[in-house]
TIMAR-470889 format. One record per residue (C-alpha): residue number from 1; x, y, z. Coordinates in steps of 0.1 Angstrom, whole numbers, plus 2048, in hexadecimal, padded with zeros to 3 digits. Example, Ala and Ser with C-alpha at 12.3 -4.5 7.8 and 13.67 -1.06 7.14 Angstrom:
BEGIN
+-----+-----+-----+-----+
| num |   X |   Y |   Z |
+-----+-----+-----+-----+
|   1 | 87B | 7D3 | 84E |
|   2 | 889 | 7F5 | 847 |
+-----+-----+-----+-----+
This chain:
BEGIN
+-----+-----+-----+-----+
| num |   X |   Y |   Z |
+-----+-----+-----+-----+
|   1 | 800 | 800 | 800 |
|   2 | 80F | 823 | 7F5 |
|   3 | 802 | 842 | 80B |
|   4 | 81F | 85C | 7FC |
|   5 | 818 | 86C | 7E0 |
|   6 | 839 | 86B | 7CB |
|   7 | 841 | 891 | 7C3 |
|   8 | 84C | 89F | 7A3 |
|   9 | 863 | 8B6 | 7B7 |
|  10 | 877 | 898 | 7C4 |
|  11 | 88D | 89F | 7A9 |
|  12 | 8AA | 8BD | 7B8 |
|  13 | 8A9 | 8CE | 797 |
|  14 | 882 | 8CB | 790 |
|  15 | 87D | 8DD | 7B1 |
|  16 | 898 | 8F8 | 7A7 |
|  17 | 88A | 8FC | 786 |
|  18 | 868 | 902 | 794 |
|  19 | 874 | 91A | 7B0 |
|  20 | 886 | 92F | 797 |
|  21 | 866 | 930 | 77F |
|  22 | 84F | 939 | 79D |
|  23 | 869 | 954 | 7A9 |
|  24 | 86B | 963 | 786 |
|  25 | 841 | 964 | 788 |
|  26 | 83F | 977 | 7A3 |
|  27 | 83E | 998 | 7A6 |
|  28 | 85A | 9A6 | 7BC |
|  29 | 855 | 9CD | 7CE |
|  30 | 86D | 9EA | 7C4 |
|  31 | 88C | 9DC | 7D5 |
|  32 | 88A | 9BB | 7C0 |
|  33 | 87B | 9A8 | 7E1 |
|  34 | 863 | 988 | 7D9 |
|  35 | 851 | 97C | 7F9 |
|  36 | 860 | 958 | 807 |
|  37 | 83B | 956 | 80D |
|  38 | 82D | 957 | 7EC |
|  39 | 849 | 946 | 7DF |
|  40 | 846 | 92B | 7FB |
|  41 | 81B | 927 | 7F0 |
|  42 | 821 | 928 | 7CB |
|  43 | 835 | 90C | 7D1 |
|  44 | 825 | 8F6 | 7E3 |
|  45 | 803 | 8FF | 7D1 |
|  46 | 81A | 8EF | 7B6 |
|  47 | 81B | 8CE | 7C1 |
|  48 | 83D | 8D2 | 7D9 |
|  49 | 841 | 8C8 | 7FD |
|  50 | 853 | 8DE | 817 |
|  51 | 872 | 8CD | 815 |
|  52 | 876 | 8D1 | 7F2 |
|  53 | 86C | 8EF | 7EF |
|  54 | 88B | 8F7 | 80E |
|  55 | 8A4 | 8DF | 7FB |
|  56 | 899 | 8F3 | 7D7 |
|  57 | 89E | 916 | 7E7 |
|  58 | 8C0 | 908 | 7F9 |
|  59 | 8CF | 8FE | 7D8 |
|  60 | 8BE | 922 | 7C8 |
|  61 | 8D3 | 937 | 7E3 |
|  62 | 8F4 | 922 | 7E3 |
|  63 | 8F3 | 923 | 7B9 |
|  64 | 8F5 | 947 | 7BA |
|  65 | 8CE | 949 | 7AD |
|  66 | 8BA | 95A | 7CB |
|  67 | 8CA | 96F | 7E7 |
|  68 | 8B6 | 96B | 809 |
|  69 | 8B1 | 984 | 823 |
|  70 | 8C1 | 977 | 843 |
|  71 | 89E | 979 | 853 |
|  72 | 88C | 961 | 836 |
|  73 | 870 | 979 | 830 |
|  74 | 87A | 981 | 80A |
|  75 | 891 | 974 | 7F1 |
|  76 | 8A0 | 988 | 7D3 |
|  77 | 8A4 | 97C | 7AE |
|  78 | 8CA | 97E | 7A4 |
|  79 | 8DD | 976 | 780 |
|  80 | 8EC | 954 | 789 |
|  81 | 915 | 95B | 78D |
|  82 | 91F | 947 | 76C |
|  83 | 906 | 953 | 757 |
|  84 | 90C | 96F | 73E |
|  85 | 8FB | 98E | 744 |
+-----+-----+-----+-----+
C-alpha cells in the first residue's frame, strides 16, 4: 500500500527550475524584493513540499541565483555569476 504521493519536485533541479520560474512571476516592489511568502505559496500550490521547496531555494542562494535577506522575509532576483550579462 503506497500513502506518499511521489513529487515531481523530487528531482533537485526540477525544484530549482520551478523556483526560479515562480521568482521570475512574481512581482518584486521598487527595491527588487519578492516576498519568501508568495514565493514559498506559489510553490507549494505547485505541487512541492516544504522540504523541497527549502532544498530548491538552498541550492537558488548558494548558485548565486537569489540573495536572501538574513531575516528570510524577502528574497532578491540576481544574474547567476557565470552567466553573461
Amino acid at each position: 500500500m503506497k500513502f506518499r504521493k511521489d513529487s515531481s519536485f523530487a528531482d533537485p533541479d526540477l525544484a530549482l527550475a520551478k523556483l526560479l520560474e515562480i521568482v521570475r512571476g512574481l512581482e518584486a516592489d521598487a527595491a527588487g524584493r519578492i516576498s519568501i511568502g508568495a514565493v514559498s505559496h506559489a510553490f507549494r500550490s505547485a505541487g512541492g513540499n516544504v522540504s523541497e521547496y527549502g532544498a530548491a531555494m538552498h541550492r537558488a542562494v548558494a548558485d548565486g541565483w537569489l540573495e536572501s535577506h538574513p531575516a528570510r522575509t524577502y528574497v532578491k532576483l540576481l544574474r547567476k555569476p557565470d552567466t553573461p550579462a
